[in-house]
C-alpha positions, 0 to 999 in steps of 0.5 A: 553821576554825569551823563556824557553825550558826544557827537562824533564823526560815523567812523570813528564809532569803533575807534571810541567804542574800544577805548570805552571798553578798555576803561570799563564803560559796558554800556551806551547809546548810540544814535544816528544825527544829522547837524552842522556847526562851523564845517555848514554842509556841502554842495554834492553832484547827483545824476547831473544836478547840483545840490546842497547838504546843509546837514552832515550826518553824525553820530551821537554816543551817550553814556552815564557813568559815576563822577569819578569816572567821567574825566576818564570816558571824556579823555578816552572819547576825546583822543579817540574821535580826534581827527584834527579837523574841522568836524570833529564834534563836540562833548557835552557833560551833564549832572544826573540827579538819579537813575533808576533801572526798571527791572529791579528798582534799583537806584543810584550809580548801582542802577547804571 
């Protein structure tokens, strides 16, 4: 199994989720993030002063899926969240050794 964790621009939060879903991918977590790589931050004016945001807001998806569709949601985030610039994000893939799903006990790729 792998874990996929991408950090995506916020509105293209929709664009990636329906191409989630059309692959099959039924669940996910997202979360709201703050970072910076090379885009650094930017100076914005608020009631007449000038100040610096040194961290962009963000979004970050994760997704555990089986080894064989990993390529897939990796592809699907990729083409979705592609804006051409700078920015974009970045995917991390994970291996995972086992999960576990509470309610029944269950293990494996059965448990995602």
């Amino acid at each position: 199994m792998k874990k996929i964790e991408a950090i995506i621009k916020p509105f293209k939060l929709d664009e990636v989720k329906d191409s989630l879903n059309e692959i099959g991918i039924q669940g996910m977590t997202v979360t709201e993030v703050k970072g910076f790589g090379r885009q650094k931050g930017h100076t914005e004016l608020y009631r007449g002063a000038e100040y610096v945001v040194d961290f962009i807001p963000k979004i970050k998806i994760e997704i555990v899926t089986s080894d064989a569709l990993a390529s897939k949601v990796v592809d699907a985030i990729e083409k979705s969240a592609k804006t051409g610039k700078i920015g974009d994000g970045k995917i991390f893939i994970y291996s995972v050794e086992d999960v576990i799903r509470i309610r029944t006990g269950e293990r494996g790729e059965g448990a995602v």
